[in-house]
C-alpha positions in Angstrom: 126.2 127.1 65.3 126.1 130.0 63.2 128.5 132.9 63.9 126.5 135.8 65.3 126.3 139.4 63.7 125.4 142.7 65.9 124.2 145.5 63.2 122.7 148.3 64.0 119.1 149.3 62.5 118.9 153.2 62.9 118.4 156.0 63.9 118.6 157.2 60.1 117.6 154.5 57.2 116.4 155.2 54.2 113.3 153.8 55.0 112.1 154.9 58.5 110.1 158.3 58.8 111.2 158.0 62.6 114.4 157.8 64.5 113.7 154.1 65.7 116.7 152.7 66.4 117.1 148.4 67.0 120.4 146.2 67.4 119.7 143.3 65.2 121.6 139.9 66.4 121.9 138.3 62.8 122.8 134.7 62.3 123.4 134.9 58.4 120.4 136.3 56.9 118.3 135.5 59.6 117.4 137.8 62.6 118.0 136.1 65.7 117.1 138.9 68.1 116.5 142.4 68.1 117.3 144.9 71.0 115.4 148.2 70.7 117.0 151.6 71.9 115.1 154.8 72.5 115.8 158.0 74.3 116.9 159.9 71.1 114.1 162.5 71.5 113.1 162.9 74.8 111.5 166.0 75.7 110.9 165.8 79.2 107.3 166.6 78.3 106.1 165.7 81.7 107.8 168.4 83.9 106.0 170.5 82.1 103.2 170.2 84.2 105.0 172.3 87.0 105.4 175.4 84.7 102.4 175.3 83.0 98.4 175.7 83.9 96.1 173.0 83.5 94.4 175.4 80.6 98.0 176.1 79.1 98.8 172.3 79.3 96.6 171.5 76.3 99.0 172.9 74.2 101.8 170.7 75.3 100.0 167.6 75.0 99.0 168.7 71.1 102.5 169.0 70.9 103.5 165.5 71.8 102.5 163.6 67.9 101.9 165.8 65.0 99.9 163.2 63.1 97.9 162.2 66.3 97.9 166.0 67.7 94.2 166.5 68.1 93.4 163.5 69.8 96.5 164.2 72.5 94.6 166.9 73.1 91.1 165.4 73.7 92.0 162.9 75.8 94.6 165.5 78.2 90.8 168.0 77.8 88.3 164.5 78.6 90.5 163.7 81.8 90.3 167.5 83.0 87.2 167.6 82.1 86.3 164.3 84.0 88.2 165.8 87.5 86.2 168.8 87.7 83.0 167.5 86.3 82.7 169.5 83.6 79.6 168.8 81.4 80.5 169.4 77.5 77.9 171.0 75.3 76.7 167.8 72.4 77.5 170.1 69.6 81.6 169.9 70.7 81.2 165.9 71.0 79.9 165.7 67.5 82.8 168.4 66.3 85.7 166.1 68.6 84.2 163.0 66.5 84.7 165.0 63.3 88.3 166.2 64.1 89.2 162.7 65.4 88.0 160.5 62.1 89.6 163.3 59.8 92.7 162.5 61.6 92.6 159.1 61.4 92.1 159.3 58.0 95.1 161.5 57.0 97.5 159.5 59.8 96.4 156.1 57.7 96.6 157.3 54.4 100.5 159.0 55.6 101.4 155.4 56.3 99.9 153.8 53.5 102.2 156.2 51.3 105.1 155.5 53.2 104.6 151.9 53.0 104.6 152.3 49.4 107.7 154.3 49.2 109.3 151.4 51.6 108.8 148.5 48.7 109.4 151.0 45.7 106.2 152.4 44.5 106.9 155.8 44.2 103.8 156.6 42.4 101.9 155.1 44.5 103.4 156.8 47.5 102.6 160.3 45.6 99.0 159.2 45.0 98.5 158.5 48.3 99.8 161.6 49.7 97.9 163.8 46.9 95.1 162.4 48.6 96.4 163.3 52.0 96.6 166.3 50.7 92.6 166.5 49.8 92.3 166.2 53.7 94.5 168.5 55.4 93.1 171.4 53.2 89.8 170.1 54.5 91.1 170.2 58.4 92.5 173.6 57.5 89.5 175.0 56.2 87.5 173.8 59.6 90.2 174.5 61.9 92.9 176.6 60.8 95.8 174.3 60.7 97.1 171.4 58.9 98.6 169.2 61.8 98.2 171.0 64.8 94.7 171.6 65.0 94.8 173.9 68.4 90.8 173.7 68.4 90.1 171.2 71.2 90.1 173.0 75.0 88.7 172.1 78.1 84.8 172.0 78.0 84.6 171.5 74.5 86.6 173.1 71.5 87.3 176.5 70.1 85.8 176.5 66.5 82.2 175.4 65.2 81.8 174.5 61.7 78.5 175.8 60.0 75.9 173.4 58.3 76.6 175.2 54.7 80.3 174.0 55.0 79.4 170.6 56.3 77.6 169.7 53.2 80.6 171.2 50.8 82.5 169.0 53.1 80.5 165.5 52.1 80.4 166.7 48.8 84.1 166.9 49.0 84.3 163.5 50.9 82.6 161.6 48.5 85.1 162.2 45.9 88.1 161.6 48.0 86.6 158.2 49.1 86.0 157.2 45.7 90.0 158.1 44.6 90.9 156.6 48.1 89.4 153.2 47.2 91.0 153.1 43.7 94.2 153.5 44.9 94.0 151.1 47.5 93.1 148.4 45.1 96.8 148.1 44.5 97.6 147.1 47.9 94.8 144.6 47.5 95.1 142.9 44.8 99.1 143.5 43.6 101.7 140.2 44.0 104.4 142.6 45.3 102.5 144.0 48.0 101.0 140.6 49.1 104.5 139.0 48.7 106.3 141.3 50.7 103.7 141.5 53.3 101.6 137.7 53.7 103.7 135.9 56.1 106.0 138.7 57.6 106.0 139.8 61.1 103.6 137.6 62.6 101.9 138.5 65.9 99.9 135.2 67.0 96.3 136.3 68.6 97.2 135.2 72.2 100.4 137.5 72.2 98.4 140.5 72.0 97.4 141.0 75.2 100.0 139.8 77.0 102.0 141.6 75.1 100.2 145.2 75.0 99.6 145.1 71.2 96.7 148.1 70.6 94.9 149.3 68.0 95.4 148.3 64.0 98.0 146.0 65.1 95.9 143.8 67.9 93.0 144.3 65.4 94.8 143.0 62.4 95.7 139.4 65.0 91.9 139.2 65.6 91.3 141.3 69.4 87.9 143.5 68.9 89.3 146.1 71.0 88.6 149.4 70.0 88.4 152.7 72.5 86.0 154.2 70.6 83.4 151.6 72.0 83.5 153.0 75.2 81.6 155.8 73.9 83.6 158.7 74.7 83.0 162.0 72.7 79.8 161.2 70.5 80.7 157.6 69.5 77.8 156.2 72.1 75.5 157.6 69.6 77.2 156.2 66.1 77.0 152.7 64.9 80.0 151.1 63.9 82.0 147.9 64.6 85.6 147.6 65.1 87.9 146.7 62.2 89.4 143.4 62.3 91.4 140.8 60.5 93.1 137.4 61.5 96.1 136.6 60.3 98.4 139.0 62.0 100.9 139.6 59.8 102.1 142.9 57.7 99.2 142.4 55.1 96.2 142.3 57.8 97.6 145.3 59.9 97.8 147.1 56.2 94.3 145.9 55.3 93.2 147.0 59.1 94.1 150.4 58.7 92.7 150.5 54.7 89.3 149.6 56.0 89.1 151.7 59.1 89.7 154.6 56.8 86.3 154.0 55.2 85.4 153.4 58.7 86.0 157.1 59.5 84.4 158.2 56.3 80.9 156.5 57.4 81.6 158.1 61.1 82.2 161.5 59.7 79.1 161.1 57.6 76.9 160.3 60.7 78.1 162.6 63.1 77.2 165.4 60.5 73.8 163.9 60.1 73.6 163.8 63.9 75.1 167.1 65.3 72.9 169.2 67.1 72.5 172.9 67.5 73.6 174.6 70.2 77.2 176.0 71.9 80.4 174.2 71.5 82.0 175.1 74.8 81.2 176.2 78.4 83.3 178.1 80.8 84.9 175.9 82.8 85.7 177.6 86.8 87.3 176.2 89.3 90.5 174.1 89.4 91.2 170.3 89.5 91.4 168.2 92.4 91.8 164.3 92.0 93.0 161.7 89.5 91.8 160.5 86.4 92.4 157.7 83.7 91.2 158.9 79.9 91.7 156.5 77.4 91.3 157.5 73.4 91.6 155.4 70.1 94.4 157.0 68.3 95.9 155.9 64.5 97.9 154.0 66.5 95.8 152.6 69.0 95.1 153.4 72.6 96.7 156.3 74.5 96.1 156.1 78.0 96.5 160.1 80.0 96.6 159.7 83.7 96.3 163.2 85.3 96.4 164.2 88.8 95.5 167.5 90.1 96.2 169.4 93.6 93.7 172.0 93.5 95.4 174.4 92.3 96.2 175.6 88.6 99.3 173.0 88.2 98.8 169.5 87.9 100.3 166.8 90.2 101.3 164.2 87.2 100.5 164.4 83.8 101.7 160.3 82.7 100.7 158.9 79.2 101.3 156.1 78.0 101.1 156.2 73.8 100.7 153.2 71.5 104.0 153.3 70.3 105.3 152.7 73.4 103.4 149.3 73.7 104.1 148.2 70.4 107.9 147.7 71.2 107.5 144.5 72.5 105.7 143.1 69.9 107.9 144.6 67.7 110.7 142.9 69.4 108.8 139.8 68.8 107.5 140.4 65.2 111.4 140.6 64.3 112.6 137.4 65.9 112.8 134.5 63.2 112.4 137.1 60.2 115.0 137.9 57.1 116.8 140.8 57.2 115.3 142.2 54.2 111.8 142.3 55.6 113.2 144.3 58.8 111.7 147.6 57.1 108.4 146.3 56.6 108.1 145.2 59.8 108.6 148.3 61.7 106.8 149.9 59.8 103.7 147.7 60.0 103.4 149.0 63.9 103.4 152.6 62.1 105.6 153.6 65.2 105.8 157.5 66.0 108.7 157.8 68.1 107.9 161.3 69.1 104.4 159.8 71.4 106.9 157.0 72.7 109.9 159.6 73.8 108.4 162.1 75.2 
């Protein structure tokens, strides 16, 4: 037998935007085991809910990602919402659609840059984040801010967007997606890319489940299962099909989240051509009683809010449970078997936000 190796893999690497931090068991080369820790940035985001108002609350939940900041928000506003039976004008559906894809996008294309960095395309990481950069000046012209949006509330959202700067915004679009798709032809069609990610990190189909693999990542091992199909917000009323691929490894969860990107550029084109007229909020009176379970397709996959109120102006429990969270036991699987080397690539394939799983 092989003598056993305990390293540590984090907090601080040179290749992890997050402070993830794993114990790897190493026989040689080989990674036997891996033992995640987390705790490092706990927040105790939860008590909150005893100091603040269900109103004010909205603001701590945008606070919980950056990258995934509106939707928090939507999904803590949808669960509210839900309790007191508030019904939210169509325009503000359409406008929480618009915010959502336009997050997605920039959250994918962030990863896809860091991915790049992670193998040693620099250019290719500063291509992808000039792009980026195309985005947030679009989400900061429509909302005021460049990751934390602030515009979603309860009964619909604090900004409207006139029909003059929707169409700049398509215009605008259309150019993006056509840069987008020429960059990602490199993580298509490169050897480097395919060689470092065909293969590596391999979450078998019937793992998923059991193993609470959401979003790109139980996408990319063939599961259809996509939040947005529940038809929350406006997506009852837009046609689209969940990305999927089959193989499961690093290269189909990078090719997932490269095709839902054009995804949400389709999604944003509809819901423009659909929006109504009309107001994008109502005043909301009263205060919550009872529970609720809201469920919204982040980046990252499914985050679950589970919100109970008292009557009064402070919530009972405000629980979440983010995607990041879930993905820590496929990780833990993913890493079992593989070289050390590909270690990097494989965390990163979850695209894991250690801020929505410490909270």
């Amino acid at each position: 037998m092989a003598k056993r190796t305990i390293i540590p893999f984090g907090p601080q690497h040179p290749v992890l935007p997050e402070p993830i931090h794993l114990d790897l068991v190493l026989e040689d080369e080989m990674v036997v085991e891996a033992i995640p820790s987390i705790g490092f940035v706990h927040r105790g985001l939860e008590l909150l809910c005893k100091k603040k108002s269900f109103k004010d609350l909205i603001y701590v939940a945008e606070r919980v990602c950056g990258i995934c900041s509106f939707m928090h928000g939507m999904a803590f506003s949808q669960g509210i919402e839900k309790i007191m039976d508030v019904s939210v004008p169509d325009r503000a559906l359409y406008l929480r659609v618009f915010w959502s894809e336009m997050s997605r996008i920039h959250s994918h294309i962030l990863w896809l840059g860091l991915t790049a960095d992670a193998i040693g395309f620099e250019s290719l990481f500063c291509h992808c984040w000039r792009i980026r950069e195309k985005i947030l000046n679009i989400i900061e012209d429509t909302t005021g801010g460049r990751v934390i949006f602030g515009v979603c509330k309860v009964g619909g959202v604090r900004r409207d967007v006139d029909d003059d700067t929707f169409k700049r915004i398509l215009g605008q679009l259309k150019e993006i997606e056509s840069d987008y798709n020429n960059i990602v032809d490199v993580f298509r069609r490169d050897y480097t890319v395919k060689h470092r990610f065909s293969g590596v990190g391999v979450l078998p189909r019937e793992d998923v489940c059991p193993l609470g693999a959401v979003g790109p990542v139980g996408r990319a091992s063939g599961v259809s299962q996509d939040m947005r199909k529940l038809g929350y917000a406006a997506y009852n009323n837009l046609d689209f099909e969940p990305v999927t691929e089959s193989a499961g490894d690093c290269y189909a969860r990078c090719m997932v989240r490269i095709r839902e990107v054009n995804l949400s550029f389709d999604l944003i084109r509809q819901a423009v051509e659909k929006i109504p007229d009309g107001p994008v909020d109502v005043k909301v009176k009263g205060l919550p009683e009872g529970e609720v379970f809201s469920r919204v397709e982040q980046p990252r996959g499914e985050v679950v809010y589970y919100l109970k109120g008292n009557g009064t102006k402070f919530l009972d429990r405000f629980r979440i449970r983010t995607p990041t969270f879930t993905h820590i036991a496929a990780l833990v699987q993913m890493l079992a078997g593989c070289d050390l080397a590909d270690v990097p690539v494989i965390v990163l394939s979850i695209d894991p936000c250690i801020s929505c799983a410490e909270r």
